[in-house]
C-alpha positions in Angstrom: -132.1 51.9 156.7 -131.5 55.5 156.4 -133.1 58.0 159.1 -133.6 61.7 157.2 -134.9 63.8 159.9 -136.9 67.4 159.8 -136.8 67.1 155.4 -138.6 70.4 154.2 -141.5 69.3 152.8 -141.7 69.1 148.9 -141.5 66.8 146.2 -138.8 64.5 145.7 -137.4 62.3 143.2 -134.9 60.1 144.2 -132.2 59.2 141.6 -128.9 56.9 141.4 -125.8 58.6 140.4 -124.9 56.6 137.2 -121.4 55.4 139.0 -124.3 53.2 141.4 -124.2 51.0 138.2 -128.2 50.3 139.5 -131.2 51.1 138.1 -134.5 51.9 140.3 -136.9 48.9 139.5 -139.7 49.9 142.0 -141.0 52.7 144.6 -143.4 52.7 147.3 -144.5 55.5 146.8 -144.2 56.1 143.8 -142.5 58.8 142.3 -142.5 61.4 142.5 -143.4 61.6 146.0 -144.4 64.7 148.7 -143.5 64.9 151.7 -145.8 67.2 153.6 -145.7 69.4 156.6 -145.0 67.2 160.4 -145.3 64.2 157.8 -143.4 61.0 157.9 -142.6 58.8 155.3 -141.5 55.1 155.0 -140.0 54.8 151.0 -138.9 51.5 150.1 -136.7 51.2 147.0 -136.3 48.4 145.0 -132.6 48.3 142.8 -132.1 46.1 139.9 -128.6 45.6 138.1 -128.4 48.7 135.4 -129.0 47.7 132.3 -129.1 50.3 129.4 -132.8 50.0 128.5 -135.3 49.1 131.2 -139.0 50.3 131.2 -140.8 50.6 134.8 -144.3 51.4 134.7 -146.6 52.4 137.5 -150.0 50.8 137.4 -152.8 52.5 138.8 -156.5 53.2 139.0 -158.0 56.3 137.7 -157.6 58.1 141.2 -154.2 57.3 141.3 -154.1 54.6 143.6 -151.6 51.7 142.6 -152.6 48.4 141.6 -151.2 45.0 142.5 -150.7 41.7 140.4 -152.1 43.7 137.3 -150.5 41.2 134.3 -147.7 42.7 131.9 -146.9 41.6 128.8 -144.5 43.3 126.3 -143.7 42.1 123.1 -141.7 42.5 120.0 -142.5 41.0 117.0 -141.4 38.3 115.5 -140.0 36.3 119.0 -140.0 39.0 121.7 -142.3 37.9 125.0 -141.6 39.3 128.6 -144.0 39.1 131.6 -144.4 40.2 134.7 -147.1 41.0 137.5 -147.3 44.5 139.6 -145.7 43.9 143.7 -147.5 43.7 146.3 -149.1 46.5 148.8 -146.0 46.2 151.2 -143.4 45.4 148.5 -141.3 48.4 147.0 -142.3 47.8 143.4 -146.3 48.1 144.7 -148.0 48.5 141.8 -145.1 48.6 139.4 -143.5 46.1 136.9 -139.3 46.1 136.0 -138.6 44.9 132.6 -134.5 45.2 132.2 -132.0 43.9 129.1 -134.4 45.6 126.4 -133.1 46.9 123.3 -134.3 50.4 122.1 -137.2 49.7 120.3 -141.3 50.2 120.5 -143.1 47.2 122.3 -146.3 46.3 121.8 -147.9 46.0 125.5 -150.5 44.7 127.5 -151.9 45.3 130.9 -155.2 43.1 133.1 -156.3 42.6 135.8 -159.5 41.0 136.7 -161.9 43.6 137.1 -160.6 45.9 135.0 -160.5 46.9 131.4 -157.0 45.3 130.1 -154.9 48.4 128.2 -152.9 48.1 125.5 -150.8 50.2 123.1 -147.1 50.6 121.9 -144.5 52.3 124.5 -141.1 53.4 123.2 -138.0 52.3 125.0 -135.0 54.4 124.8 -132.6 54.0 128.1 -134.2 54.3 130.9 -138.1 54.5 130.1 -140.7 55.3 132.9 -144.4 55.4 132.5 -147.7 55.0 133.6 -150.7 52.7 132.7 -154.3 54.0 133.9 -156.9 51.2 134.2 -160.3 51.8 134.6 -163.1 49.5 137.1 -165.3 47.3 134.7 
């Protein structure tokens, strides 16, 4: 646990000097985060082995609120499958998925969860990849 009293309030991004060998594989909250006046703020990391390409993506609502156990799947044709559901509310990947030992390459993914419409599209994956999937109520 690390204690960081009286921070100025802003907007943080919290990174890992590439020496860590460790790659940040969730965030609640996500990140970006602010910090705002007489505020405090519990973060909870989650850190994953580095490997040289790795995709997190944040999956939320259209009001920005994170979802949990939304389904991923990425693929890459011909063999390619990895899966994964979005943490839990308490977790520090809420509302995120950690896919790690990718190669650099465009993946063809999917994203449901039950009252939602499912998303799906191709992300690129080049080193460390970050992005984020909107899905809307049904």
């Amino acid at each position: 646990m690390l204690n960081l009293p009286e921070m100025e309030w802003d907007n943080y991004l919290i990174t890992i000097p590439a020496t860590q060998n460790l790659d940040i594989s969730g965030s609640n909250p996500d990140q970006p985060f602010a910090i705002n006046p007489a505020d405090d703020l519990n973060l909870k990391l989650a850190l994953s082995a580095h490997t040289n390409n790795n995709l997190l993506l944040s999956i939320t609502d259209a009001s920005g609120s994170a979802i949990a156990s939304a389904s991923a799947t990425l693929k890459l044709n011909p063999d390619f499958i990895a899966s994964a559901s979005s943490g839990l509310e308490n977790d520090p990947d809420f509302g995120q998925v950690f896919f790690d030992n990718l190669t650099a390459n465009s993946y063809d993914f999917t994203i449901s969860k039950p009252n939602y419409a499912t998303q799906s599209g191709i992300i690129d994956i080049s080193g460390s990849t970050k992005d984020k999937i909107i899905l809307n109520n049904l």
